[in-house]
Structures are given as C-alpha cells and as structure tokens.
N, C-alpha and C positions, 0 to 999 in steps of 0.2 A: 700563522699556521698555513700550510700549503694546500692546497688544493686535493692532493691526496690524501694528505692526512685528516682533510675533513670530510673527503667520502670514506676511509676506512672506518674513522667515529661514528658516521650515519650509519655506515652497514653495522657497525656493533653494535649500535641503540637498538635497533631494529631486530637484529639476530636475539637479542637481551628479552626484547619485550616479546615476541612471540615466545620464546621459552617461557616465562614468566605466565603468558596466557594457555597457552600448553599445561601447565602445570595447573593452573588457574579452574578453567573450563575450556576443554574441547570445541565445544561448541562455538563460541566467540572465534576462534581458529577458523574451522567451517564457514562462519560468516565473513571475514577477513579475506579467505581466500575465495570467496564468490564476488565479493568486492573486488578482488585482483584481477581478476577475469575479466571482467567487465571493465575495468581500467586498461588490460589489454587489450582487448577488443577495441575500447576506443581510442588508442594511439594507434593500433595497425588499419583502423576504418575509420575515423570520424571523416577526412578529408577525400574520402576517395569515394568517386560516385562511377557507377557500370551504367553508361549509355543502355544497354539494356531492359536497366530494372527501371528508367523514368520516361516517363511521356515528353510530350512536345511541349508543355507546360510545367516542365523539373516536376512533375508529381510521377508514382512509381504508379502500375495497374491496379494497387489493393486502395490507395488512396482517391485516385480519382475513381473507383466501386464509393465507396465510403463517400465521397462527399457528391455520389449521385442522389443519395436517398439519408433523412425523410426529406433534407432541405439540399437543393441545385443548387449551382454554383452560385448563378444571379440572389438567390435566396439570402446566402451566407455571406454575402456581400451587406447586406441593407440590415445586418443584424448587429445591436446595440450591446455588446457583450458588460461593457461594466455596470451597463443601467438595468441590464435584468437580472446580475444577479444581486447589487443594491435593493432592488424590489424586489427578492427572495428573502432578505434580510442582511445579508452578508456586510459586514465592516469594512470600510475606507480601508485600514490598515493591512498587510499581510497576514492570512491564516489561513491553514486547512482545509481543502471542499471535499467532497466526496457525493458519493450515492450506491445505494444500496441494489446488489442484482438479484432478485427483482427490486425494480424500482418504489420506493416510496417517497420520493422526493431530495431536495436536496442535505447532505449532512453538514454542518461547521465543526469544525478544530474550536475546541475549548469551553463548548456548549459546556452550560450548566445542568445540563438533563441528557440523558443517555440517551440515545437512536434506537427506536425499536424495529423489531427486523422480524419475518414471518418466511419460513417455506415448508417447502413439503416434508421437510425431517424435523420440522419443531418452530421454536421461536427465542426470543432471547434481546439483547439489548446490547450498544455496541454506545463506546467511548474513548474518544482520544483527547489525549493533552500534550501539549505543545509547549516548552518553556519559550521566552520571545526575543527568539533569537535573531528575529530583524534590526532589534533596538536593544543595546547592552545599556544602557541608563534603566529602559525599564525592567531588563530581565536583572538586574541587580537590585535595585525596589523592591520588585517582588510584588509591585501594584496591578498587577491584572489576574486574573481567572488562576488558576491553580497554582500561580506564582510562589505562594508560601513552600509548597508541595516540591518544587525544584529546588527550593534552596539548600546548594551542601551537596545536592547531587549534582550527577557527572552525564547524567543523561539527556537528552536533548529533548524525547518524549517518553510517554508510555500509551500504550494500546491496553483497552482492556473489555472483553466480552463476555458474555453471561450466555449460557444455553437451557433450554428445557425441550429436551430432548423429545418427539412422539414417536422416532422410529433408531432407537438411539445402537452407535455402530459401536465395535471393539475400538478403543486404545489404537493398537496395532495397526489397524487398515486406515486410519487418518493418515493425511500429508499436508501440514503446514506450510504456508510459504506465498512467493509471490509470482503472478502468470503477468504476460506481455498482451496487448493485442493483437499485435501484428510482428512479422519478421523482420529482425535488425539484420543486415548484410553484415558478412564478416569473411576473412579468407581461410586457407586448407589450414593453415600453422596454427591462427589461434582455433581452430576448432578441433583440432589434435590436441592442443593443450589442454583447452576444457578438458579434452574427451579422459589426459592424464591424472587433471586435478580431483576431477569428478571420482575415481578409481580412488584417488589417496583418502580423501574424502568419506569414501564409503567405509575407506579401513579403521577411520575412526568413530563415524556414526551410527554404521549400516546398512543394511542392502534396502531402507527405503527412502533414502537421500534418492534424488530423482531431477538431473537439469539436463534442458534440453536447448538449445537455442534459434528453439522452432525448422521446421519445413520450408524451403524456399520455393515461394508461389510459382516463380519463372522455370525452375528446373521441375518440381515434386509435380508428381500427377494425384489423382483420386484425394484421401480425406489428408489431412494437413492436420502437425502438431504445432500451438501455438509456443512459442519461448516461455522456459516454464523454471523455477526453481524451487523448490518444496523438500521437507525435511519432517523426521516424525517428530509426533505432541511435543515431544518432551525439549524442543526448542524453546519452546514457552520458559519463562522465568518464575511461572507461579502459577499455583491452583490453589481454585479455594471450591468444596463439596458444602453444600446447602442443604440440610434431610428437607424432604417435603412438605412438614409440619413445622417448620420454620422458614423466617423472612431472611430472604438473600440482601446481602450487604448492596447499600447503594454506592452503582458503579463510580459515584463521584467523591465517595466517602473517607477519609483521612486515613481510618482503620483498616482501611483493606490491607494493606502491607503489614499489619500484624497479625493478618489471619492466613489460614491454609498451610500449605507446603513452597518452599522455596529450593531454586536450585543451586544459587548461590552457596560457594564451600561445601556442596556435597552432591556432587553432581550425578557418582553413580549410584547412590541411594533414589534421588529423584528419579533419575531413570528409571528403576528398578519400581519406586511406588506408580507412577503412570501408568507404566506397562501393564502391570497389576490392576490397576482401577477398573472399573465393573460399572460403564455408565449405563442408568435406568432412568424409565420415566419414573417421572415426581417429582428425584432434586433437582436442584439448582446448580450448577456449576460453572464457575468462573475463570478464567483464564486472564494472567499478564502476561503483555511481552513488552520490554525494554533491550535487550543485551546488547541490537546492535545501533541503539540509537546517538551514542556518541560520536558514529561513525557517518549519520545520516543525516544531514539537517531537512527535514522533509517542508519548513515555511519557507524558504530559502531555497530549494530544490536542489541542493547541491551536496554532493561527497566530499568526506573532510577525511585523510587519511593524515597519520604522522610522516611531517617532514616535506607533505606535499603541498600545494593549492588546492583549493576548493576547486570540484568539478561538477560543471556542471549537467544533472541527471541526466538532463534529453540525452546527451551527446553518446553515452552508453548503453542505453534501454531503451531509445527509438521516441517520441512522444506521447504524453501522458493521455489517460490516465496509467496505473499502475495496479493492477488487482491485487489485493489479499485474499488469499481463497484456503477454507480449509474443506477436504473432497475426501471421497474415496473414489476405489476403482471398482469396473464392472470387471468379472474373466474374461479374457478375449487372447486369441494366439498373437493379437500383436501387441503387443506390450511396450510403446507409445502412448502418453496418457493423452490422448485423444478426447475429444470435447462429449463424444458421444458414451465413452467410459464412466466421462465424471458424475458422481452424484454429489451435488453442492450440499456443505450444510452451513458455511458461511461464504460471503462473495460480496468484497465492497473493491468500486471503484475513485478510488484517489488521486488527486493532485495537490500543487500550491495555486493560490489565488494569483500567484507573480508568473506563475508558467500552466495556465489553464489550456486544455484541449481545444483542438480548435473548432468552429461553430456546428460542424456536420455533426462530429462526437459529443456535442451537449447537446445537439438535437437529440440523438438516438438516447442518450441516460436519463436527461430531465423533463425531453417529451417539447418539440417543436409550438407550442403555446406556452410554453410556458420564457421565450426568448423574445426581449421588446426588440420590434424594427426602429431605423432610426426616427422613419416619419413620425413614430406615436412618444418620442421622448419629449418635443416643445410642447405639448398640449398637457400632458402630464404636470410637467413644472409647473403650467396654470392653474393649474388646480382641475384639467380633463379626466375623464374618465380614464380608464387601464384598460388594456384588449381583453378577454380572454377574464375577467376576473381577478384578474390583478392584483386589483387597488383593496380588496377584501382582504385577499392571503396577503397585502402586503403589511395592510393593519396590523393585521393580529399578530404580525412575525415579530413588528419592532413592537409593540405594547407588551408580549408575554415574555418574551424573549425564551420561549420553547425553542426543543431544536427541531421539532417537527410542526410548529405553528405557519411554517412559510411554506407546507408542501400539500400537496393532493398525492393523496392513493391512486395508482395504476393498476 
C-alpha cells in the first residue's frame, strides 16, 4: 500500500469517526475540537521562544513574579520535592495530586474517601479515579483501588462531586470546565482559528461555551484574562439529586452509575432535564464527568488522540497545575471572564506526580511548611524529628490511609 493510499484510509477513519461521534454526542465533538486546538497551538509554538517574553535566566516576567514569593530562588533550590510529598502520604508509584482552592491540604488520585471541600456557596466532597495506566499488567488485574470499576470500560478516569449548596445559583449561569494559570504564547493564525472553532462550537453547544486563551502580560495593560475553556452543566455525563431527608450515595460507591440521569444515547433530553433543574438548599447533588477521558491520560500527563503519539500536556497548556473550576459570572460591560467576575463554587488544582509544578507553585497550594529542605531529609531517615509537624501528619496519613489524614486546614 502507498503512502497515499494510506493517508487517504487515515483521513477516512477519522472523517468516519467524527461522524459516528456527531451522531453520537455533540459534545465529545466539542471536546475533540478543544483538543485540536491546543494540538495546534502546539505545533505552530512549542518550539519557538520571543526574546521578549524571557528574562536573562530563559524564565518569562510572570515566572520569575512567581518564583519570587512565598519561596526565592535560593529557597527552591534546597527543597526536597519527592521526600515531602512521601511525607504527605503520597505513593512511590505514579498518581494524581491535587488541592483544593481554598486550600485544605493535599488531595490523591484513587483515595478511598472522598476530599471534602468548603466555600462560600456551600460545601460538598470531591473524588477521582484513575484506571493505571502507567502499568498495563496491573490495569489488566484490576489489582488496585477502583480497578474492578474500569474493567470493560473505555475510560481512562472518572471525576465525581457532590454539592450542598447554601447559596445555590441557576443551571444556566454555571460554566464548566478548565482555567490555566498563566499565558501560553501562541501566533495571529492559531488564534484566528480558535477564534473560528470557538463560533462552530457555540453553534452546536451555545452561546455559554466560553474559551479564551488568556491576555498577554507583555502586550495587555490593566486587569488580565487567564486561558480559560468552560462549557454549560450539562457537559457533565451524570447527575444524581439526593432529597434532603435522605443519605447521598458515597462518592466511591459501585451504585452510582445506576442512579440519577445520564447523558449517554439521549443527549438532548439531558440537556433539556439540567436546564430545567431547580438547585436548593438541603439536597444533595452529584455530578460525573468521564466523556473526555479516553482522550486524556491525566497519570501519565499526556494526550492520546487516534492515529497520533501521545503528547505531552506541558507542551500545549503551558505547566501544571491545571484547574477545574465550576463559577459563574458577575455583570460587568466587559465580558472577559475575568478573575474578579468569578464566583467559585468548585476550584481544584491538578497535576501528575511524573510532571508536578515546580517548587514556587507547591509553595503557594500547599503552603511553604509544609515542603522538606534537603538538610532535614538524613536526620529523618534516622529516625529525627520532622520540621514543622511533620512526623505527626505524616503518621496518621500512612496508618489511616484518609485522603485528608496528611493535611492541615488553611
């Protein structure tokens, strides 16, 4: 077979299966082409750097801001990244980190107990699972933490959150989705394209799909939008309503997928019940999301698309972490979702353990004591004391095996 005839077959695989997902769900399409974007983006920019946007040291001016404070350079230098977060709890192995905005310490991929989470719109309890996709001997087993749970599926994770709402908003004015930290560089062409995709996008979603690919520190003056991609509720693949005189399923429960509404094979029904839902204080409410985890190996950090190599994350969303945030918006005549618009009612930040932020941005999530320097890791091994309390939260992390037994409240 020639070389052309085997790129005409790949364009027809591929022309086949987005039809096939078109028909399917919408949405997965939506998610598909924000993936593409970003694969854009990073062939027309991974390799190309503006003398402008880096210091004398290859760092750009938002990074060396960032890695002046809570910890300086020399600071971040003398800090023991794998021994503190071992002494958080965290496993040898590859998996999941996170933390919650606000902070309450650090979260694990695959915990046996849900993350509980507190703000000013309510409260509720956050869980992800991770099938283990570092290691196919063991994700074929099925010998570890929710292993049975992936077997048969096609999914790589699933996320799932629970709210109890005290200031609870419309359906409607929610945006789903995931914010950057800081500005990826990119050129005029791919940002015309976004600016095209985004418009097709909305013609299948709605006018509250919303991406942005941030403000450029060096060109933009006054307030700055971070890179931002969010889409309405009903991206989600599931809901489950809890009346208030009853117990909400636990988020690590086998049953959950037999309960609620699903969006799978009926998409614009789904739509259509969401839209409709009426959240109050008392119940409980659940939320999954899977649809685009096939696509994403998030232990691994890397995009998996048909036909291609795995990419890796950094290379196209700038370095981790990676928010999930679900918000609304304040009014305002500029219409830029703007930091000062948002009102959070969930906000976690994510990575992998193989591609962790680097030590200024775990200072600022997990709180500058809570990172061993390297002078205090031999005295440790001795059996020394821990800085800072340590050696307590480190107890009780590996004895309980909570997934909040290794943190302090902020």
């Amino acid at each position: 077979m020639s070389i052309m005839e085997i790129c005409i077959l790949t364009v027809g695989k591929l022309v086949h299966a987005m039809f096939q997902l078109c028909y399917d769900s919408p949405l997965f399409v939506s998610a598909l082409l924000a993936l593409a974007i970003l694969m854009l983006e990073f062939v027309s920019t991974s390799d190309k750097k503006s003398p402008k946007q880096h210091s004398e040291k290859g760092l750009s001016s938002v990074q060396v801001r960032e890695l002046a404070s809570p910890l300086n350079l020399e600071q971040s230098q003398h800090v023991n990244v794998e021994e503190s977060f071992r002494r958080l709890g965290a496993p040898d192995t590859p998996h999941e980190e996170g933390v919650m905005i606000p902070s309450h310490g650090l979260i694990l991929g695959n915990s046996p107990e849900a993350s509980p989470f507190r703000n000013e719109n309510g409260h509720g309890k956050f869980l992800v699972m991770h099938r283990a996709t570092h290691d196919r001997q063991l994700d074929k087993s099925g010998n570890y933490q929710y292993g049975s749970y992936f077997h048969g599926k096609k999914r790589l994770w699933e996320a799932r959150v629970q709210f109890n709402f005290t200031n609870p908003p419309k359906v409607k004015d929610l945006y789903f989705g995931v914010e950057l930290g800081a500005y990826v560089p990119m050129n005029a062409a791919t940002k015309a394209m976004m600016a095209t995709m985004v418009r097709t996008l909305k013609n299948v979603v709605g006018d509250q799909i919303h991406h942005s690919p941030g403000d450029n520190p060096e060109r933009a003056t006054g307030e700055l939008e971070q890179p931002v991609f969010v889409m309405p509720m009903f991206a989600f693949d599931q809901y489950i309503v809890t009346p208030e005189n009853e117990t909400p399923p636990d988020l690590g429960d086998e049953i959950i997928p037999e309960l609620g509404s699903k969006r799978v094979g009926r998409v614009g029904e789904f739509k259509k019940e969401l839209n409709e839902l009426e959240l109050k204080v008392g119940p409980t409410y659940t939320f999954c999301f899977w649809g685009i985890s096939q696509w994403l190996d998030k232990l691994n950090w890397q995009v998996k698309m048909p036909f291609l190599s795995p990419f890796d994350l950094n290379k196209f969303c700038g370095n981790p972490p990676v928010h999930v945030v679900i918000y609304t918006l304040s009014e305002d005549e500029d219409k830029r979702h703007l930091q000062r618009r948002k009102n959070y009612f969930f906000n976690v930040a994510f990575w992998s353990s193989v591609k962790r932020p680097d030590v200024a941005k775990l200072s600022k999530l997990l709180g500058p004591e809570l990172l061993v320097r390297e002078d205090d890791v031999m005295p440790a091994a001795f059996g020394g004391s821990l800085p800072g309390g340590l050696a307590a939260r480190s107890d009780a992390s590996r004895n309980s095996g909570g997934l909040f037994a290794c943190c302090v409240a902020r």
